[in-house]
C-alpha positions as a Markdown table, in Angstrom:
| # | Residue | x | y | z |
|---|---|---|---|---|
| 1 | Unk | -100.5 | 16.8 | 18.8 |
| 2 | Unk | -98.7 | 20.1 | 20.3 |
| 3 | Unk | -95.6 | 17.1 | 20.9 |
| 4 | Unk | -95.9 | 15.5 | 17.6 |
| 5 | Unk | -95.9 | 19.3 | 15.9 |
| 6 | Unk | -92.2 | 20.5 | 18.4 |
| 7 | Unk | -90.6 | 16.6 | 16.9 |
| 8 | Unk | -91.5 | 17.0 | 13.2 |
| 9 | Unk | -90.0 | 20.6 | 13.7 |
| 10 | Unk | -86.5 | 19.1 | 15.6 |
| 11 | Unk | -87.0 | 16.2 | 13.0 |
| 12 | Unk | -87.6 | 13.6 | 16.0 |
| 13 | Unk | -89.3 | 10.3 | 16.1 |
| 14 | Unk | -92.7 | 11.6 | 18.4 |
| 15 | Unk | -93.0 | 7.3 | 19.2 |
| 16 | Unk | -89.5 | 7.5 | 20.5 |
| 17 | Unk | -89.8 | 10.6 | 22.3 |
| 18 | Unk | -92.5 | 9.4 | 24.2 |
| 19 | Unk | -90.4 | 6.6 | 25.5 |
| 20 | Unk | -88.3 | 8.7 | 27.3 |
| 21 | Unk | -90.7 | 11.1 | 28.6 |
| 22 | Unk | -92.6 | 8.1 | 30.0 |
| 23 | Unk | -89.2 | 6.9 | 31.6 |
| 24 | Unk | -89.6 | 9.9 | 33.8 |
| 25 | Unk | -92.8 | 9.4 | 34.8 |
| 26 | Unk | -91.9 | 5.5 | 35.9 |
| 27 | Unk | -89.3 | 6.5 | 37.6 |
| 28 | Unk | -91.7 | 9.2 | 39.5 |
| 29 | Unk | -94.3 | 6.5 | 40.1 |
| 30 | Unk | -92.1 | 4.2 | 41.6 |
| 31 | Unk | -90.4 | 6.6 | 44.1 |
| 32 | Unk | -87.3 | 6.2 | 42.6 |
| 33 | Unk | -87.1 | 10.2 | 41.7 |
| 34 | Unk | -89.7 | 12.8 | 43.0 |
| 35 | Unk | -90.3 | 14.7 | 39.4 |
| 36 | Unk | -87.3 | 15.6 | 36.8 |
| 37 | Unk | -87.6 | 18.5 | 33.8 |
| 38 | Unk | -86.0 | 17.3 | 31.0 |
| 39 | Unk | -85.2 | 20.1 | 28.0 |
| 40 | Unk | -84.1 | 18.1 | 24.7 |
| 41 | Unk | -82.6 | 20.8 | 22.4 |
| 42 | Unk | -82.1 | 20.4 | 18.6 |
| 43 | Unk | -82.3 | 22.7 | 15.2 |
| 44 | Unk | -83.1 | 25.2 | 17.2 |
| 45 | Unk | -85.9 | 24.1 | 19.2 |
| 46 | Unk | -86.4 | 23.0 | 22.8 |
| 47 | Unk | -88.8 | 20.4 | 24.3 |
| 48 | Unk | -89.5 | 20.7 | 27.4 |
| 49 | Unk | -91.3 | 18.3 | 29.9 |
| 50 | Unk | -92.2 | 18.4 | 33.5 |
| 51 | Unk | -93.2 | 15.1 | 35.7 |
| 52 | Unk | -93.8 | 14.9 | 39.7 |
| 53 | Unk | -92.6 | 17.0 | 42.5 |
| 54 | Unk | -90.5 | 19.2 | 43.4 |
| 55 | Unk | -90.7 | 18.3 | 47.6 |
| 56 | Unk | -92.9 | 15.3 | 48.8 |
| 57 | Unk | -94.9 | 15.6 | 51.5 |
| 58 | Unk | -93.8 | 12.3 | 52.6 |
| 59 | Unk | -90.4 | 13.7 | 53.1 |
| 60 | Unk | -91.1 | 17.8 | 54.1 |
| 61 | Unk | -93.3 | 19.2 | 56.3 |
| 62 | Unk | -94.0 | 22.2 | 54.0 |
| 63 | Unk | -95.8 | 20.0 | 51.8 |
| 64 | Unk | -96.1 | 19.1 | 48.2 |
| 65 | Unk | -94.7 | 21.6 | 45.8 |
| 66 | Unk | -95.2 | 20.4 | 42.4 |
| 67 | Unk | -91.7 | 20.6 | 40.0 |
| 68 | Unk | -92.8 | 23.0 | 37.0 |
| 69 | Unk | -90.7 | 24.3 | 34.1 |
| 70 | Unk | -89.5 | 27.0 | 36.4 |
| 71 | Unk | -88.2 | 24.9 | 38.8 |
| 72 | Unk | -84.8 | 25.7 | 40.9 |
| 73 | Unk | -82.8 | 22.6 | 41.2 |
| 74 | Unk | -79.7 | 22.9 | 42.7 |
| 75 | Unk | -76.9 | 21.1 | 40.0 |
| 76 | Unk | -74.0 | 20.0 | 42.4 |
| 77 | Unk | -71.3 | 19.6 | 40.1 |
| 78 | Unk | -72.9 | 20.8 | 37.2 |
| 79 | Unk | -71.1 | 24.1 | 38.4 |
| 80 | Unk | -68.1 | 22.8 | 37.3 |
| 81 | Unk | -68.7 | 23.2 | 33.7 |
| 82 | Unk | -71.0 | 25.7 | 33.7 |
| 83 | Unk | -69.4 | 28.0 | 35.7 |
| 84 | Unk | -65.7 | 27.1 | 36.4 |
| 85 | Unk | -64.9 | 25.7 | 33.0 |
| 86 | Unk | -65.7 | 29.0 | 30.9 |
| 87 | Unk | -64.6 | 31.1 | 33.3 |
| 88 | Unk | -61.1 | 29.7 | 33.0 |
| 89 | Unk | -61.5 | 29.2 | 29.4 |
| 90 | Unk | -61.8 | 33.3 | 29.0 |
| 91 | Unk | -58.8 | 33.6 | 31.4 |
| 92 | Unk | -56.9 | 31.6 | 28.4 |
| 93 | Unk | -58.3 | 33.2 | 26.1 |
| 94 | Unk | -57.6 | 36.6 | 27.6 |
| 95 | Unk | -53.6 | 35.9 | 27.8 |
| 96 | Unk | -53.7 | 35.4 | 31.3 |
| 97 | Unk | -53.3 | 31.6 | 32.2 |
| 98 | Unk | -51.9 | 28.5 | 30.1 |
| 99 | Unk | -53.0 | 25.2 | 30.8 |
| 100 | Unk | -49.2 | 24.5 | 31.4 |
| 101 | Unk | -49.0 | 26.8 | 34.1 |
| 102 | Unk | -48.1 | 25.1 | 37.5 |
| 103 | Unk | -50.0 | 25.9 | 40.2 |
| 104 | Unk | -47.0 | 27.3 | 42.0 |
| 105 | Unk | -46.5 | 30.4 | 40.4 |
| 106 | Unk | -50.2 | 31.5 | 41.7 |
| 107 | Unk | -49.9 | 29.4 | 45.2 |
| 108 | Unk | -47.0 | 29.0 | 47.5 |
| 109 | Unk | -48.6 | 25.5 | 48.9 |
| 110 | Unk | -47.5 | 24.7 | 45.5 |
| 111 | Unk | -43.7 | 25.3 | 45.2 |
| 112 | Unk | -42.2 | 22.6 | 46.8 |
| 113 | Unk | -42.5 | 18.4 | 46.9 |
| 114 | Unk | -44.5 | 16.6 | 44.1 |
| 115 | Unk | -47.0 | 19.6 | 44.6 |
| 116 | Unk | -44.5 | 21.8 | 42.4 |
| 117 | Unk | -45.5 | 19.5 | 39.1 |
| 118 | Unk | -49.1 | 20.3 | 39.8 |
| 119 | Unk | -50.3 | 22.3 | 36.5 |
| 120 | Unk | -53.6 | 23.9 | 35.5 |
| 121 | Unk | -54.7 | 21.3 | 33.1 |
| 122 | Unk | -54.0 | 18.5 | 35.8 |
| 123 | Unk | -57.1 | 20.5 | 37.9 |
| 124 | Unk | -59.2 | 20.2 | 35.0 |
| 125 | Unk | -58.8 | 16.8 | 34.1 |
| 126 | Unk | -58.9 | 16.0 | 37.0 |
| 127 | Unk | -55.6 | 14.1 | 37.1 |
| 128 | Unk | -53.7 | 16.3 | 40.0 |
| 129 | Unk | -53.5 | 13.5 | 42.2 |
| 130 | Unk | -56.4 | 14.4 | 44.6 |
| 131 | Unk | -58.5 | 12.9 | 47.2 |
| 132 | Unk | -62.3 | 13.2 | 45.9 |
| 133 | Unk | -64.2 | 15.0 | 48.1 |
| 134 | Unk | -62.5 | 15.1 | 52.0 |
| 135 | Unk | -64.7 | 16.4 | 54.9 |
| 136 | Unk | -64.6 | 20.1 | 54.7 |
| 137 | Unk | -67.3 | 21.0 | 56.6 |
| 138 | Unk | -68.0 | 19.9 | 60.1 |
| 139 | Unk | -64.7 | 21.2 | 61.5 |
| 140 | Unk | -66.4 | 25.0 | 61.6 |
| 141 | Unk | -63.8 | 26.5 | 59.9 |
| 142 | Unk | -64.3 | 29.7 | 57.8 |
| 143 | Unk | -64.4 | 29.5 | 54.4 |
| 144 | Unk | -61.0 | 31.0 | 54.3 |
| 145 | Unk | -60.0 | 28.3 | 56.5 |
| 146 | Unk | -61.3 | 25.5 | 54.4 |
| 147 | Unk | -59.6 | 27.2 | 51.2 |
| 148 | Unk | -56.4 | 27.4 | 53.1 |
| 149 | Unk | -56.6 | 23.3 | 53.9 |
| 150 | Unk | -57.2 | 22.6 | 50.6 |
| 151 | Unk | -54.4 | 24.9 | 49.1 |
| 152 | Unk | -52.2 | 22.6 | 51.8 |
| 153 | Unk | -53.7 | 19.1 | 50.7 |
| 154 | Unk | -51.1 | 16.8 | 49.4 |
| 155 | Unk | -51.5 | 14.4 | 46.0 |
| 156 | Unk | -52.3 | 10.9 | 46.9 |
| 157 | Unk | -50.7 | 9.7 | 43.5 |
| 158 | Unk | -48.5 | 11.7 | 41.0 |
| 159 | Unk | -49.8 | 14.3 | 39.2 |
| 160 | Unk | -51.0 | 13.0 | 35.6 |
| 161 | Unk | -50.5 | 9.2 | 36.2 |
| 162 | Unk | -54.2 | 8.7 | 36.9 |
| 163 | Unk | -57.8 | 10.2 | 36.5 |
| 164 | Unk | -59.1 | 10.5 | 40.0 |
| 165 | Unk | -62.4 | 12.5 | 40.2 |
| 166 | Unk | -61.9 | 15.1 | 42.8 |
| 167 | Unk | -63.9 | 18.4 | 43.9 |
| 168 | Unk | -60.3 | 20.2 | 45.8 |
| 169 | Unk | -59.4 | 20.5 | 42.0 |
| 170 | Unk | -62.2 | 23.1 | 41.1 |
| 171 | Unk | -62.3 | 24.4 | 44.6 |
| 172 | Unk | -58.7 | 25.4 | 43.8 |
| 173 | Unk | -59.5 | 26.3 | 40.4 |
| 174 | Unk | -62.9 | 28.6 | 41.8 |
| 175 | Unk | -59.8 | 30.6 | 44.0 |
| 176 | Unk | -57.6 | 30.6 | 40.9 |
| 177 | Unk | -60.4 | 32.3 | 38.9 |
| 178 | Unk | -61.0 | 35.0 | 41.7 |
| 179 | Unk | -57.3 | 35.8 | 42.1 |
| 180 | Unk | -56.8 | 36.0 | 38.2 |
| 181 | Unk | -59.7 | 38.1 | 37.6 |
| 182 | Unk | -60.0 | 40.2 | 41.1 |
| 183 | Unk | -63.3 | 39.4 | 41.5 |
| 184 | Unk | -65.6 | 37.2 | 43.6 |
| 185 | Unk | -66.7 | 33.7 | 41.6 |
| 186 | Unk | -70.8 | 34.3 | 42.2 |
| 187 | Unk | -69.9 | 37.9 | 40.2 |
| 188 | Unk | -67.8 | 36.3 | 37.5 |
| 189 | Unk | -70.4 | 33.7 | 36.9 |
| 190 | Unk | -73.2 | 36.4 | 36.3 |
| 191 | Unk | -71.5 | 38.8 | 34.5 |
| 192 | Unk | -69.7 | 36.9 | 32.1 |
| 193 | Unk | -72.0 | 33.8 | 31.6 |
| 194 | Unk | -75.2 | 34.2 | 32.7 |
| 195 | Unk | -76.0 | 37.7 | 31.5 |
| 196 | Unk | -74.5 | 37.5 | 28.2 |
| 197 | Unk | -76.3 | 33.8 | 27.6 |
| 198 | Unk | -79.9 | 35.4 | 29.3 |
| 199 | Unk | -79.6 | 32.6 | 31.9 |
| 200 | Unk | -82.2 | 34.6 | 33.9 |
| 201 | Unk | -82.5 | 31.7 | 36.7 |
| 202 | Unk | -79.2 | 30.7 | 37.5 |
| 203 | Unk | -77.2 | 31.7 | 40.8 |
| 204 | Unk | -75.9 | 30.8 | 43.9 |
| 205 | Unk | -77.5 | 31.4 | 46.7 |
| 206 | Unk | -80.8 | 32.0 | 45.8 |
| 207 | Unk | -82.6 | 35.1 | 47.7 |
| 208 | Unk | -85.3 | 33.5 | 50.6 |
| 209 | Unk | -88.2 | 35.1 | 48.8 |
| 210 | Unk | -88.1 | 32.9 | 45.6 |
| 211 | Unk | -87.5 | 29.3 | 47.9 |
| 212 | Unk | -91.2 | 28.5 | 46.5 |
| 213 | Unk | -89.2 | 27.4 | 43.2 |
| 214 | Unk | -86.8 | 25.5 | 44.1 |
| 215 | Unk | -86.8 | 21.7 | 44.6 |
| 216 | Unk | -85.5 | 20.4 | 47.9 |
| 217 | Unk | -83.3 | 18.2 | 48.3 |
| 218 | Unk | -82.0 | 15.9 | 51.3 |
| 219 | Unk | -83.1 | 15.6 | 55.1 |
| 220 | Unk | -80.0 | 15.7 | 57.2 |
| 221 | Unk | -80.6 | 13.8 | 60.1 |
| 222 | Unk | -79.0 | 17.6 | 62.6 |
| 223 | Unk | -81.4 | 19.9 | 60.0 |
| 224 | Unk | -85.3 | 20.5 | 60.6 |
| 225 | Unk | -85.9 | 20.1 | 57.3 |
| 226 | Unk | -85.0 | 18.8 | 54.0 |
| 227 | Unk | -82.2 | 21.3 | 52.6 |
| 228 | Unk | -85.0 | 23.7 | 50.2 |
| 229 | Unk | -83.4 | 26.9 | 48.0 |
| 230 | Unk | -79.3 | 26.1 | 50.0 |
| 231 | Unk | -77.0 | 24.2 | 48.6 |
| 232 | Unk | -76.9 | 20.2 | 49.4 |
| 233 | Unk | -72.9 | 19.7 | 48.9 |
| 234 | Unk | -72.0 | 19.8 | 52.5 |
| 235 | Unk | -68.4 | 21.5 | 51.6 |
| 236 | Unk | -70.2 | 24.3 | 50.0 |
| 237 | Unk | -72.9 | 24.9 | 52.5 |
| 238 | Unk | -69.6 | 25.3 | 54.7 |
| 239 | Unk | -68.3 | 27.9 | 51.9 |
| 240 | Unk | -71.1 | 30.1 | 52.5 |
| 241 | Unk | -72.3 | 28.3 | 49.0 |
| 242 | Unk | -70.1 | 29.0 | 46.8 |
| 243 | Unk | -67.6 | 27.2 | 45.2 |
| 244 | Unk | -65.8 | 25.7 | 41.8 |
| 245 | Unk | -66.9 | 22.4 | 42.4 |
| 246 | Unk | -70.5 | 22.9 | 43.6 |
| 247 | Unk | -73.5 | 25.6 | 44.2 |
| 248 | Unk | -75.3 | 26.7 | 41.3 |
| 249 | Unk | -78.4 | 26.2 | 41.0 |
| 250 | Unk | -80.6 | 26.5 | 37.6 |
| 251 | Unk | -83.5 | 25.3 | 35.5 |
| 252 | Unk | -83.4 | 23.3 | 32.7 |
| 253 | Unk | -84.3 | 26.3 | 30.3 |
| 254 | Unk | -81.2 | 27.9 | 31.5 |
| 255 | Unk | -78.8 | 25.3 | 31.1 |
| 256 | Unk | -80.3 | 24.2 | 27.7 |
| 257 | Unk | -79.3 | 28.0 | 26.5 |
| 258 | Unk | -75.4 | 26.7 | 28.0 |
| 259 | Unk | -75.7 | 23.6 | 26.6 |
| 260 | Unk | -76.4 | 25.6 | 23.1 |
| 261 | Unk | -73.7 | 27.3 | 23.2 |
| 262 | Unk | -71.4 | 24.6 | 23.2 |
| 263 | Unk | -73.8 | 22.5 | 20.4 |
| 264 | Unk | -73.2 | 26.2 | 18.1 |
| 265 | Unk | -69.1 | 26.5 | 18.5 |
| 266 | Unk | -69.6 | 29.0 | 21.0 |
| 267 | Unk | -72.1 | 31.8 | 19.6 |
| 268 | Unk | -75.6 | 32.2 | 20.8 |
| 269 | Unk | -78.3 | 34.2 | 19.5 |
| 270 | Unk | -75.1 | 35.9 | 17.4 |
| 271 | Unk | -73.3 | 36.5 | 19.9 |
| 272 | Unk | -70.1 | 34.7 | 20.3 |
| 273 | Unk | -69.0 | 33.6 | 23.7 |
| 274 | Unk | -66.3 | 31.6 | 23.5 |
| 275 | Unk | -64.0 | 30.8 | 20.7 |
| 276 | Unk | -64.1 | 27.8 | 18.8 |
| 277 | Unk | -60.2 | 27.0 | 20.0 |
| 278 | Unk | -61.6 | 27.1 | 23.3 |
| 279 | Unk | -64.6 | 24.6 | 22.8 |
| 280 | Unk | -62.3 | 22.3 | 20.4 |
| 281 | Unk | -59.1 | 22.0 | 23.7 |
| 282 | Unk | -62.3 | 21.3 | 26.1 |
| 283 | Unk | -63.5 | 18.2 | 24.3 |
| 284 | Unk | -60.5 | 17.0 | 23.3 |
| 285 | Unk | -59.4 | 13.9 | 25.1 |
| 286 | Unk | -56.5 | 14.8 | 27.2 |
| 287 | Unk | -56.3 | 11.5 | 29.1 |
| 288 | Unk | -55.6 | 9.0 | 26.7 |
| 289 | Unk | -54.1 | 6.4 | 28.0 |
| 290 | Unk | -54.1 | 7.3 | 31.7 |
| 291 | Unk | -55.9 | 4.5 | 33.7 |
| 292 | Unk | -59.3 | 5.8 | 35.2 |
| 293 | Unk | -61.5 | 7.8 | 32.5 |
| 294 | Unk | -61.3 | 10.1 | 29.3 |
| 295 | Unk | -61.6 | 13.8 | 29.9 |
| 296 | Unk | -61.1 | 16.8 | 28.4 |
| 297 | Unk | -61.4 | 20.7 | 30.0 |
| 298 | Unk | -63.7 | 20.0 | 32.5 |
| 299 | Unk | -66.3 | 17.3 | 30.4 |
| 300 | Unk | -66.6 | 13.7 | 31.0 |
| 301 | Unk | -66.2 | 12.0 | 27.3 |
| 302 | Unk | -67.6 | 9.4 | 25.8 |
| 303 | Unk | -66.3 | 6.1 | 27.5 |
| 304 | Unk | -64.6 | 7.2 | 31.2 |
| 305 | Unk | -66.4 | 5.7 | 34.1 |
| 306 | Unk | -68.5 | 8.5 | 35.0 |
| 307 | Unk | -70.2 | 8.7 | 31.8 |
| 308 | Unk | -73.7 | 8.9 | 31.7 |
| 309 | Unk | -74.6 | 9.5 | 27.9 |
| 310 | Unk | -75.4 | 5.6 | 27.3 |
| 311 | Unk | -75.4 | 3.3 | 24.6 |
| 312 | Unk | -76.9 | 5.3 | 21.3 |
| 313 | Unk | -75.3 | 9.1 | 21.1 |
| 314 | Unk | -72.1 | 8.9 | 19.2 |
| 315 | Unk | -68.9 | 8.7 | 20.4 |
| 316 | Unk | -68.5 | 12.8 | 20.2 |
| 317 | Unk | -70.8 | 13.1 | 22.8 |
| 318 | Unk | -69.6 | 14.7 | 25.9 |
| 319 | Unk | -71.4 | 16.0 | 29.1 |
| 320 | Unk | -71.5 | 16.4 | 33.3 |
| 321 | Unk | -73.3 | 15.1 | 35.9 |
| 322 | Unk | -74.3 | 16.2 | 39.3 |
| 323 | Unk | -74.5 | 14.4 | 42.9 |
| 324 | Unk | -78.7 | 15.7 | 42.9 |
| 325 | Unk | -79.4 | 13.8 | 40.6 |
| 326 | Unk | -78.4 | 15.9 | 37.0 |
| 327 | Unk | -76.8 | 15.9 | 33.7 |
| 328 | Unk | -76.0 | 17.8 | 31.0 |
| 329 | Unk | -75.3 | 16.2 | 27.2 |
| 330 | Unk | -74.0 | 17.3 | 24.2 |
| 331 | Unk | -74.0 | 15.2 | 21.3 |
| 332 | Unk | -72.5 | 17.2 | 18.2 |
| 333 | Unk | -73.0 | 14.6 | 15.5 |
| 334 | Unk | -76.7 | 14.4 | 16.1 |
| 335 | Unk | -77.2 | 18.0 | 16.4 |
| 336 | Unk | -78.8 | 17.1 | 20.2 |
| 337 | Unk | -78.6 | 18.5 | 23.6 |
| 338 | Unk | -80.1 | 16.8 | 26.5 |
| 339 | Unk | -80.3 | 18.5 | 30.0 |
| 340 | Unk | -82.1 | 16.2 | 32.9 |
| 341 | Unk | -82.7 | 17.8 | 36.7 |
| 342 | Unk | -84.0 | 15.5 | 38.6 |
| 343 | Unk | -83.5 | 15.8 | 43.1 |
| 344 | Unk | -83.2 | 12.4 | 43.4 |
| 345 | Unk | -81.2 | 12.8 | 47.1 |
| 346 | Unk | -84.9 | 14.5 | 48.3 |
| 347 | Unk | -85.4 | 10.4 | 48.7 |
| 348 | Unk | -82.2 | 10.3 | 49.9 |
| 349 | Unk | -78.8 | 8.9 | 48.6 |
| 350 | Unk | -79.7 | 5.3 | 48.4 |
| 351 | Unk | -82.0 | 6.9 | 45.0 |
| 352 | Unk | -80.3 | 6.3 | 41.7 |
| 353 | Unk | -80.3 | 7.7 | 38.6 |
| 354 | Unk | -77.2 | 6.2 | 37.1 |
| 355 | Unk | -79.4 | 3.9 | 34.9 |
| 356 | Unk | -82.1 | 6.1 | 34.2 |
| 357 | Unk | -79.9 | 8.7 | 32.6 |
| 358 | Unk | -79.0 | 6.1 | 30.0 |
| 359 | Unk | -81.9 | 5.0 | 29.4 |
| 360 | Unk | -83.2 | 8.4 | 28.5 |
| 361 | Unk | -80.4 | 9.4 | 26.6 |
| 362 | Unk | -80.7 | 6.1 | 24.8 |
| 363 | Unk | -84.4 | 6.3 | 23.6 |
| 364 | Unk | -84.0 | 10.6 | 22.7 |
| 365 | Unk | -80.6 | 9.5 | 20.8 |
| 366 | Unk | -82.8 | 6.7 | 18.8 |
| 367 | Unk | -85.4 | 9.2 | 18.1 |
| 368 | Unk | -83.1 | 10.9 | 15.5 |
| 369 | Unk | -84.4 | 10.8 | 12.3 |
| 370 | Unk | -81.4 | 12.2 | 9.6 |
């Protein structure tokens, strides 16, 4: 009844509703995920449900730890629009970058060769020319070292012809944003995002003491243990991790508030965050045309490869999703946000949740009812 009461009040089909929420729970009993929190925002109300566990037994020898609404999942490249893509978004704001900018007038790596065309808005649409995601981490380099391979990382195509999905992108970007604003990313992230949007549980690096919330994720076959409260991406576990491409970790309450933000043209609770300028260049498609996917400022949009909204939301609908196993959906049309953490790598990275993401999004998007 409680359910029925929350839809009638976010003017959702209850039937419909339970469709997805009993997606989760297949996917749980199947051992295809081991538990997911889903938060489904809309009019100003948030439905929240929890399913399964947060670390398996079957995988961990500390036992089962049952996923709760409070529940730590580390996002993987959630980070990237939820920490790197605002952050640079002020910095444009604030008169101190253009999108236009080449890279070279921040980085000398950047002034010479096919490097020199690099520009800001190539790194966030990820249309630099990159490699996806190179081995950074079992050289045991610092993470000054790593940053300093990157910065020297050549284009593998020409800058712009091509969307190729990369992480160096954002790593550069995460060094672009400390330079800019003289101040270390994990700071950045708190004080000018988290605080002001009373994301109370989201971090890097979470402190030993509160590991107890947090879901694990994969067993490396060198580690003990599954990887519980540290980062999985092995190139930010290398970067102490931190990074522009990877290492926050959150709950779904927390990114629901950051998905609001974007679903209320950047105000919450009153307070404006970001311009609307801002939110209207991120969701614009910037790509069109260029063979490989439709992007805007950081977000995947509706139609490029790596979109996971399905079938149902409409074609305004833009979002992220994260190695682990999550996602985060705006739709602005229907008024919905849609925030799934799931640690789907705890089973390893064989697990999917490609199809169950538009599945969901599928049966929530049907459950509109104006």
């Amino acid at each position: 009844m409680e359910l029925d009461m929350l839809c009638t009040r976010m003017n959702l089909d209850p039937v419909r509703i339970r469709c997805a929420l009993q997606l989760l729970d297949k996917e749980v009993e199947e051992g295809n995920i081991p538990g997911a929190v889903v938060a489904i925002g809309r009019q100003g109300q948030l439905l929240e449900y929890v399913t399964g566990k947060a670390m398996d037994n079957k995988v961990s020898k500390h036992g089962d730890l049952p996923a709760a609404a409070h529940t730590l999942y580390d996002t993987a490249s959630l980070t990237k629009v939820v920490v790197t893509l605002p952050l640079i978004l002020f910095l444009l704001e604030e008169g101190k970058l253009r999108l236009d900018d080449k890279l070279s007038l921040f980085f000398d790596e950047f002034k010479e060769g096919v490097k020199a065309d690099i520009n800001v808005r190539h790194l966030l649409t990820h249309t630099a020319g990159f490699v996806s995601a190179p081995d950074l981490y079992s050289h045991g380099w610092t993470r000054e070292e790593i940053i300093q391979f990157v910065l020297r990382q050549q284009p593998v195509t020409a800058p712009g012809s091509k969307v190729e999905y990369s992480d160096l992108g954002y790593i550069i970007l995460g060094q672009l944003i400390e330079l800019l604003f003289g101040e270390p990313l994990e700071q950045l992230a708190y004080s000018r995002i988290f605080a002001p949007l009373g994301m109370t549980d989201s971090m890097f690096c979470p402190p030993a003491e509160i590991r107890d919330r947090a879901a694990a994720t994969e067993h490396y076959a060198n580690e003990d243990e599954p990887r519980w409260g540290v980062v999985h991406d092995e190139n930010a576990y290398a970067m102490g991790g931190i990074g522009g491409h990877a290492g926050l970790f959150s709950t779904a309450r927390d990114l629901h508030r950051y998905a609001q933000l974007w679903l209320e043209d950047g105000v919450l609770n009153g307070h404006r965050l970001l311009s609307q300028a801002s939110l209207r260049a991120s969701v614009y498609n910037l790509t069109p045309g260029t063979p490989g996917g439709s992007r805007g400022l950081g977000w995947a949009l509706k139609g490029d490869k790596l979109d996971a909204s399905g079938d149902l939301l409409s074609a305004a609908t833009y979002g992220h999703t994260g190695y682990t196993g999550t996602s985060l959906y705006v739709d602005p049309e229907s008024k919905l946000t849609i925030v799934l953490l799931t640690n789907r790598v705890h089973y390893g990275r064989t697990k999917s949740v490609v199809r169950l993401r538009a599945l969901l999004h599928n049966c929530i998007a049907s459950a509109v009812l104006d």
